[in-house]
C-alpha positions, -999 to +999 in steps of 0.1 A: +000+000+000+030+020-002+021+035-032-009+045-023+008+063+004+030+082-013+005+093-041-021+104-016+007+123+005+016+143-034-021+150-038-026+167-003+010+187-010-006+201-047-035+203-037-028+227-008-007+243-030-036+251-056-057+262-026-035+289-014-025+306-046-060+305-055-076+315-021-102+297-026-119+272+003-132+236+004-094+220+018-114+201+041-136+186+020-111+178-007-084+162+021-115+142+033-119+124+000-082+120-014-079+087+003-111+073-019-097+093-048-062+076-051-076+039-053-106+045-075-087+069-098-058+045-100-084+014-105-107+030-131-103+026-167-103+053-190-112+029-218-147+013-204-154+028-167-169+062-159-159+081-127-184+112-116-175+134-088-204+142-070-189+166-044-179+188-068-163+209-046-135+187-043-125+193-073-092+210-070-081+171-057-101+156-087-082+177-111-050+167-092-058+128-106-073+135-136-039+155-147-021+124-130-043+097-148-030+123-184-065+134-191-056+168-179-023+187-187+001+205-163-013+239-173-052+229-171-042+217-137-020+248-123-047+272-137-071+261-110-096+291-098-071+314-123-089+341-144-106+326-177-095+288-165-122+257-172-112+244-142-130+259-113-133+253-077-168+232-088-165+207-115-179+216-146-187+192-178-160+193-205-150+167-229-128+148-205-131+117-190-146+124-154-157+154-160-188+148-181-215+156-159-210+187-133-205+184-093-213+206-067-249+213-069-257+187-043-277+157-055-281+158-088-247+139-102-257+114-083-294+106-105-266+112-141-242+087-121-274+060-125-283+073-159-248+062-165-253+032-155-288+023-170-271+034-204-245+013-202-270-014-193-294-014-222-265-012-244-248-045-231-221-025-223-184-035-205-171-014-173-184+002-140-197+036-130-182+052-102-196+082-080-178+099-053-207+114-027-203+135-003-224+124+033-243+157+031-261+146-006-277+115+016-303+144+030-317+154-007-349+140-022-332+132-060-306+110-042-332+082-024-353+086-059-322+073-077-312+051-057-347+033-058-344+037-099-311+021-097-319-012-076-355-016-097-332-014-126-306-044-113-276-019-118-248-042-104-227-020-126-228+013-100-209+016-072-211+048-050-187+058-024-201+082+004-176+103+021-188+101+053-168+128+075-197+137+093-200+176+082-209+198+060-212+235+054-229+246+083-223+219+109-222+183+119-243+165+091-266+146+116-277+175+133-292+196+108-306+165+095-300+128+109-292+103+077-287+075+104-288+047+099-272+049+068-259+015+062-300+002+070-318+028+049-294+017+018-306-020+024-336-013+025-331+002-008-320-032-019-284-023-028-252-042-016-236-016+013-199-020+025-184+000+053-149+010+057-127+032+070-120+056+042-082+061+048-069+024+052-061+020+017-066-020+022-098-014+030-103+012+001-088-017-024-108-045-010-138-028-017-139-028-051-140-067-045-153-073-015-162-088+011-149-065+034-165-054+070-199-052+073-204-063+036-241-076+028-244-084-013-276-085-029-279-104-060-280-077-090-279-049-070-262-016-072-234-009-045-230+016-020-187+018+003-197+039+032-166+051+040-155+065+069-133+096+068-123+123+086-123+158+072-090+177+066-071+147+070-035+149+066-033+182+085-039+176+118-051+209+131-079+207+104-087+174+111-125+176+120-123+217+124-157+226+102-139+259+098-120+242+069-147+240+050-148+277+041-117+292+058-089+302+033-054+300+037-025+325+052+006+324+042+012+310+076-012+283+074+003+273+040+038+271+053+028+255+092+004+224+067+034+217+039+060+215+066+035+188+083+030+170+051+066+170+040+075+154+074 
């Protein structure tokens, strides 16, 4: 798991770095997710697979494995939140691969991540859809809609991670509205649900196969990784702070969280 280590450690070092010079916010929410973002960027294939973030707001580490995967350049990447750049601090569709359908406005890549899917279904169609949620998408209306379409539908070829860190923009997720039990109401759904912990990347890997903890498989059914994460990881005086999810950057911060990452 070395490698995914060391990959992980790059993203959270550029991606701070595209933070600060573009002042922008969200470093929690993109540190949160990196974890899940190593394995299933490094996993999925360009050739029959689509990935969909649907925390678009993590985008700046998106970007960071898109440009790392070669579907993005060096310059698309470093022009992140510049003036006149495509790539934004909320993903918008463009002709690349993982970034055909927009994320950020929450709930609605989810219902394209199954449209995906159901495509690629009638079609007889080779490879998986991927969608990265964030925990916070679980309260919206369009996400239990889809996920009902998706198991009437059989869509064993859609698997959704949840970044489950527990907050969002204005506090802790299950106070301003309780999505527990998540791992039951998904069941009851009739997909397959998996629970891990979202930065043990043996956890992350096995997932793809299962079974891993707490793994129930339904026959034909869509599948949900609850993964556990913790937001701002890497840094440890964002670690669960809910301040990183709008706070920007001094130039003391910057320095005080690269020192931490470079060791």
């Amino acid at each position: 798991m070395y490698k995914y280590e060391q990959i992980a450690r790059q993203a959270r070092v550029k991606v701070l770095s595209l933070i600060y010079k573009s002042q922008v916010s969200h470093i929690g929410s993109n540190f949160s997710a990196i974890d899940i973002m190593t394995v299933l960027l490094e996993k999925a294939d360009v050739n029959k697979d689509e990935v969909i973030l649907s925390k678009g707001w993590a985008a700046a580490a998106w970007y960071f494995f898109l440009n790392r995967k070669g579907i993005i350049t060096d310059d698309e990447l470093n022009s992140f939140c510049q003036p006149n750049s495509k790539f934004i601090g909320l993903t918008e569709p463009q002709n690349h691969w993982g970034l055909r359908f927009a994320g950020g406005s929450m709930g609605l890549a989810f219902p394209a991540a199954v449209g995906f899917a159901l495509s690629k279904k009638l079609k007889g169609e080779k490879g998986t859809v991927y969608c990265l949620m964030s925990d916070g998408e679980m309260q919206i209306g369009t996400t239990w809609e889809s996920a009902l379409i998706a198991a009437h539908h059989k869509l064993d070829n859609l698997v959704v991670f949840v970044d489950n860190n527990n907050l969002q923009a204005m506090g802790k997720t299950n106070e301003i509205l309780n999505i527990r039990p998540l791992k039951d109401k998904w069941l009851d759904f009739g997909w397959s649900v998996t629970a891990i912990n979202g930065h043990v990347f043996e956890e992350i890997e096995k997932s793809f196969f299962g079974p891993v903890q707490q793994f129930v498989k339904l026959s034909e059914s869509p599948s949900l990784i609850i993964a556990k994460t913790i937001k701002g990881k890497g840094i440890s005086w964002m670690e669960a702070d809910n301040l990183w999810h709008y706070s920007r950057l001094s130039d003391e911060d910057y320095q005080k969280a690269l020192k931490e990452l470079n060791g």
